[in-house]
C-alpha positions as CSV (number, residue, x, y, z in Angstrom):
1,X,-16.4,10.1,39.6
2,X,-16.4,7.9,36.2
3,X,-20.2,8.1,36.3
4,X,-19.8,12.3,36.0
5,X,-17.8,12.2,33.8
6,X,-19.6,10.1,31.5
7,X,-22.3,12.6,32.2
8,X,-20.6,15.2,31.0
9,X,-19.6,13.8,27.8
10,X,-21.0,16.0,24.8
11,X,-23.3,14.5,23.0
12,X,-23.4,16.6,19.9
13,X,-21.0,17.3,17.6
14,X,-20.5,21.4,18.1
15,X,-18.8,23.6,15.6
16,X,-19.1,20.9,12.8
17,X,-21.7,22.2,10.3
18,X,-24.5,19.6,8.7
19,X,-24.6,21.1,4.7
20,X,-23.4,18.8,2.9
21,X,-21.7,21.3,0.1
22,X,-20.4,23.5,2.8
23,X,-18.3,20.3,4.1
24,X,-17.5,19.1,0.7
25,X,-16.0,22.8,0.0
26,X,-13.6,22.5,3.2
27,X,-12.8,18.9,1.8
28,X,-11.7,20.7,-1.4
29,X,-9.8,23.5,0.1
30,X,-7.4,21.4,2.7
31,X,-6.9,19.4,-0.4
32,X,-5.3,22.2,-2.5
33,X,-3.4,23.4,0.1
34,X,-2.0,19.9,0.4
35,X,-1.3,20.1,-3.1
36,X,0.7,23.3,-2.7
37,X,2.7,21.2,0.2
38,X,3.9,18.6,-2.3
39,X,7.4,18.6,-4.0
40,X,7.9,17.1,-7.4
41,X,11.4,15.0,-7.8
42,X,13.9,16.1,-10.1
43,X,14.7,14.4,-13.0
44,X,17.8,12.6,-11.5
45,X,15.9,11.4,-8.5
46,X,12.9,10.5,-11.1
47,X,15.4,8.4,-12.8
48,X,17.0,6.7,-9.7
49,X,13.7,5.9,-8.1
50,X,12.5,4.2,-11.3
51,X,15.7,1.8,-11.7
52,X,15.4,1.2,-8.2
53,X,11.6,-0.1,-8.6
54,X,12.3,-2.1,-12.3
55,X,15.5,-3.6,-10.5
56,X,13.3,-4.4,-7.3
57,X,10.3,-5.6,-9.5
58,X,12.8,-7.7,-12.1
59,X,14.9,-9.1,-8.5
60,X,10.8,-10.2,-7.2
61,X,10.2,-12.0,-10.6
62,X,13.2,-13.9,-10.4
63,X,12.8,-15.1,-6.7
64,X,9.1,-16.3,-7.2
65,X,10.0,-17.7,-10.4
66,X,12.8,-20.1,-8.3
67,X,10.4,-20.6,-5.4
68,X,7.6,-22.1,-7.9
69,X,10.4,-24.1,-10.2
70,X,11.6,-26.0,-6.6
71,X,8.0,-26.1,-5.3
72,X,6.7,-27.7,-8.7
73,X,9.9,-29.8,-8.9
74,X,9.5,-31.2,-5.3
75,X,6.1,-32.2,-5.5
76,X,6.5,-33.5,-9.1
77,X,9.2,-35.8,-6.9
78,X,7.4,-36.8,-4.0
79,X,4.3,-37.4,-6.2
80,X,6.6,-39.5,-8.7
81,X,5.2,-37.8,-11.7
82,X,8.2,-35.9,-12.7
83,X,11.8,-36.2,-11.7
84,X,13.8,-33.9,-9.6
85,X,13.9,-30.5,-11.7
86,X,13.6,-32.5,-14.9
87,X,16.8,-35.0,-14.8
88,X,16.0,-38.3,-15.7
């Protein structure tokens, strides 16, 4: 049975046309009507999603900028090249 059925498989591609330009036109045209699809925030929301990604992007900085102070200071420790977070 799995051996007809690999058989019967199509081996061409019908229905899809081979010009180039004609495919590149389609392309085009499901674009724009995904275009028409798409709904522009208002200025409110603009606002509100902007302070959410400066806060987010300001909160990131300050957390890697920990991490690599207490990295550096460890291994500044453990290497005995610097002391503990810079206390003598």
């Amino acid at each position: 049975m799995a051996e007809n059925a690999i058989e019967e498989a199509p081996r061409t591609r019908e229905g899809r046309s081979r010009n180039p330009f004609l495919r590149l036109w389609t392309f085009l045209k499901e674009v724009l009507v995904e275009l028409r699809k798409v709904v522009t925030p208002t200025r409110k929301e603009l606002i509100r999603y902007t302070l959410v990604v400066l806060v987010f992007v300001v909160f990131m900085m300050l957390l890697v900028s920990g991490l690599d102070l207490l990295f550096g200071s460890l291994v500044g420790w453990v290497f005995g090249d610097i002391p503990l977070f810079g206390l003598a």
